[in-house]
Structures are given as structure tokens and as C-alpha cells.
C-alpha positions, 0 to 999 in steps of 0.5 A: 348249754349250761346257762341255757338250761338253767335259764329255762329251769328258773323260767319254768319254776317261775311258771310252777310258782305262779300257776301255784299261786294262781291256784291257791288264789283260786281255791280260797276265793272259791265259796263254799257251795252247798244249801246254806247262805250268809245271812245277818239280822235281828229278830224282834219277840212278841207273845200275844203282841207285846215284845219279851226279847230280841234275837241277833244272829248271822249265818256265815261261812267258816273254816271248809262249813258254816257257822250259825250263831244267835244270842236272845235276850229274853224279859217274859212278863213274868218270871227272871229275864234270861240270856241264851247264846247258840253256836252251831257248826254245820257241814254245806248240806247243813248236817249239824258238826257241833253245837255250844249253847248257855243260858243265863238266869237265875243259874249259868247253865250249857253244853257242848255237843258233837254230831258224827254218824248220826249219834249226838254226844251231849256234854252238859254242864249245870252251875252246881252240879257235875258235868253229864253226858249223854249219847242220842241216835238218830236215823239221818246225819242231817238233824235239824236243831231247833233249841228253845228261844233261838229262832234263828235256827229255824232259818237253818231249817228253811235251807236245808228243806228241798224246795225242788222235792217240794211235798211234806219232809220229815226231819229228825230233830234235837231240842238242845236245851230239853235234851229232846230228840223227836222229828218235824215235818216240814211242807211248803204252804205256797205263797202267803202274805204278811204287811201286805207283801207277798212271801213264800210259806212253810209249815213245820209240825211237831209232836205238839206244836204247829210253826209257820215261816215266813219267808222271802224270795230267797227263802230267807226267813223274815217272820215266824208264828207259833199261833198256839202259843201266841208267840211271834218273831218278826225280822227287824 
């Protein structure tokens, strides 16, 4: 009865082991739900057609959320080229976590930014001069942040919008760079096209600026226009 006990006590722990393994197999094969999906790509920048920058970015998953990140290198035909970098992590719902950004000029400057509860804490930090901080509060964990020269962000944004809602979406916004809190709303515009294909339009105004995406089946972003200031990003 003794070896027969311990036979079946090592069986039934071999069982335990591999229903253990079985399902930790599964949960880190299971992705990450939720609006965001991966993307990769480059963006090329023109104002008033004639190309200044180009922009490479991937949204991917990372760590239980996302990680979207983007570099533009920036040569506006007058004034010093620049180099701009933005890491952002967000929650599946695509709720900002934090933020990292630096701009290379003529100076290095950045800064770091953690979102909880709807308050955005801002490090700032400039070549020169003493790091600052800053606290901004929105009414809505769910900020779309859409930072200067970083258009991949606006991808983000497209995700986040509810396309089976549907109708004009308001959203509280930070313009990182600027240390600028405001809103845009957001509406779809149906289909659209663009190089003779057929996309999927959306609409996004500011306090002063009108912004259209393009957009894929998928409601991947393939070009934006900013008419107002002659500027257009164009997926390469």
C-alpha cells in the first residue's frame, strides 16, 4: 500500500506539474487584448511638398501593455535640423502610463512624465538649466498624447477612437513639448481617397488646427494632412 501510494502521489504531481506548465504556457502565449495593435513603419514629412523629415515608429506589446515609440529626424528648410524621440507606454485601452521624449537642436532637451488618475506628473528637464516639475489634471485617464513632430502618435489616437460609437469624440489632450493640456475632437468622415485607393477618414480639431487621417481597412494610419499648415505625412 506504501509504494502504491507513493507511486500514485508522484503521478498526480507529474499531472500538477504539467497542468502548471500547460498553463503558464498558455497565459504567456495569450496576447494582450484590448484597442491597440502592433504596427511598424516610417513616415515620410513634407510642408508645402517638399520633404523636411522622416519618422520611424513601431507600436508593439510590452511588459502586461504597449509600448509606442517613434524617432523624426526634422531638416525644415530654414532654421537648425533637429532629432526628436518619444516613448510612450500605454495601458490596452490606450491610457497613457508614461511618457519619455528628447529633442536635439541647437540644445538637448526632455522629459519624463507619469500619468495616474488623470494627473500628469512632468519632469522637465533643459540643457542649462534646473530640472522643473510640473502637475496637469485632466477630467479622463484616457489622454491622447499628441507631442510636436511625432506623428506616430496619431496612429494611437485612431485606436483609441470608438469606431462602433461612431459620431464626434472628444478627448483631453497633452502636447508634451509645449507643456500644453487642452482637448480635440475627434469624428469619423466615412471613406476617402487618396492615390486612387479607397481609405477610411477621420477628423481630429484642435483649438486652432484641423487634422485628417488617413486610414486603412484596419484603421492603420497611412497618411495625414495638416491643410492649414501645408504639411503632409505620408506612410512609406
Amino acid at each position: 500500500m506504501n509504494r502504491k501510494t507513493t507511486c500514485m502521489g508522484l503521478t498526480l504531481g507529474v499531472l500538477a506539474f504539467a497542468a502548471f506548465s500547460f498553463a503558464a504556457a498558455q497565459k504567456k502565449a495569450t496576447p494582450v487584448t484590448g484597442v491597440l495593435v502592433q504596427d511598424k513603419g516610417k513616415f515620410t514629412i513634407k510642408l508645402a511638398g517638399q520633404t523636411v523629415g522622416r519618422e520611424e515608429f513601431e507600436i508593439a506589446p510590452a511588459e502586461g501593455g504597449w509600448l509606442a515609440k517613434g524617432t523624426s529626424d526634422i531638416k525644415p528648410p530654414q532654421g537648425a535640423p533637429s532629432k526628436v524621440t518619444g516613448s510612450l507606454t500605454l495601458q490596452s485601452d490606450g491610457a497613457p502610463i508614461s511618457y519619455e521624449w528628447s529633442a536635439q537642436s541647437e540644445k538637448t532637451n526632455g522629459a519624463h512624465i507619469v500619468f495616474a488618475n488623470g494627473v500628469a506628473r512632468i519632469t522637465l528637464e533643459m540643457q542649462g538649466a534646473h530640472p522643473f516639475q510640473q502637475d496637469l489634471s485632466f477630467n479622463s485617464p484616457l489622454i491622447a498624447v499628441l507631442d510636436n513632430n511625432l506623428y506616430y502618435q496619431y496612429a494611437v489616437l485612431a485606436r483609441i477612437y470608438d469606431w462602433s460609437k461612431g459620431g464626434e469624440q472628444t478627448f483631453p489632450v497633452l502636447i508634451p513639448q509645449d507643456l500644453t493640456p487642452g482637448s480635440v475632437k475627434v469624428v469619423s468622415t466615412g471613406s476617402t481617397t487618396a492615390d486612387g485607393k479607397t481609405y477610411e477618414g477621420l477628423k481630429v480639431n484642435s483649438a486652432d488646427l484641423e487634422i485628417l487621417l488617413v486610414l486603412d481597412n484596419s484603421h492603420r494610419l497611412v497618411r495625414l494632412e495638416v491643410p492649414e499648415a501645408k504639411v503632409s505625412v505620408i506612410r512609406e
